[in-house]
C-alpha positions as CSV (number, residue, x, y, z in Angstrom):
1,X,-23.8,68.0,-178.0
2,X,-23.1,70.9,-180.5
3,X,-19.5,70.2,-180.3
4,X,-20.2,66.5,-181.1
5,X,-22.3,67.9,-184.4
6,X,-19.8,70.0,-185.3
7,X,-17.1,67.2,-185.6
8,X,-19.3,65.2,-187.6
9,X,-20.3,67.8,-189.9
10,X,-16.9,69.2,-190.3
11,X,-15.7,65.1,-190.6
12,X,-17.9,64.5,-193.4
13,X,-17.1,67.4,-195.4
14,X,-13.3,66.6,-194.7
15,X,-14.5,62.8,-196.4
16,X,-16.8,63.8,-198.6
17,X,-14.1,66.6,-200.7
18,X,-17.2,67.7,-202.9
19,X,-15.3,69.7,-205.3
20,X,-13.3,66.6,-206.9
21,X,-15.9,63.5,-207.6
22,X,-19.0,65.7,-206.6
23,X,-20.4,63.2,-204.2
24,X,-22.8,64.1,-201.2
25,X,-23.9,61.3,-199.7
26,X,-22.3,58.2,-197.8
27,X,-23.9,55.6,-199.9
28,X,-21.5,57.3,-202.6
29,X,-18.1,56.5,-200.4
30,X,-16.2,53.7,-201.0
31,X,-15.8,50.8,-198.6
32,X,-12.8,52.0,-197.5
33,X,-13.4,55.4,-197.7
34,X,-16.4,54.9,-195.2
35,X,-13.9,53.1,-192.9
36,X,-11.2,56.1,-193.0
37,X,-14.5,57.9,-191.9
38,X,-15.1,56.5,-189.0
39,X,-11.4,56.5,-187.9
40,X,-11.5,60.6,-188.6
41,X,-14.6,60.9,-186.9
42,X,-13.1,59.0,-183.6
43,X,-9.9,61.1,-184.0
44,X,-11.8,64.4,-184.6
45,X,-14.2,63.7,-181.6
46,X,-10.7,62.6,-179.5
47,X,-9.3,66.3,-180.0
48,X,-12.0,68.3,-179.8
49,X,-13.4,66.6,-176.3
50,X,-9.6,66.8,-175.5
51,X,-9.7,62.6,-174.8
52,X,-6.7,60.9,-173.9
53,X,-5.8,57.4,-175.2
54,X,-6.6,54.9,-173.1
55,X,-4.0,52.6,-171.8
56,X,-5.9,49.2,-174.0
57,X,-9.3,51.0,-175.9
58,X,-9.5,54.0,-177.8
59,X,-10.3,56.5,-175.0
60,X,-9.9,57.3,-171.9
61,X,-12.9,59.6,-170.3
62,X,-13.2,60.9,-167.0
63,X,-10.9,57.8,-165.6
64,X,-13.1,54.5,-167.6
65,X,-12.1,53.5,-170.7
66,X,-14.0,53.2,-173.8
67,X,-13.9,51.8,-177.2
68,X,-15.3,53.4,-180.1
């Protein structure tokens, strides 16, 4: 679970880039920001569990695949 925290935290800070518009919260993201988001957070979450792609969804994990 702290692994899991520590890609989101880490994935919002990477999104949120505080020191350029100085924003801090997701209602201040852009639509498509908050998209790009969600596709880091799968990615970031993919690496650090060490998931593989599955052969149709997103991931494969312990032998089932899943979509995010």
């Amino acid at each position: 679970m702290h692994r899991l925290v520590a890609v989101f935290c880490g994935t919002f800070d990477q999104s949120y880039d505080v020191q350029h518009p100085a924003r801090y919260e997701i209602d201040q993201l852009f639509k498509a920001e908050k998209a790009h988001l969600v596709a880091l957070i799968q990615i970031n979450s993919q690496c650090e569990l060490k998931l593989d792609d599955g052969p149709t969804l997103d991931s494969n994990i312990a032998g089932y695949e899943a979509d995010s």
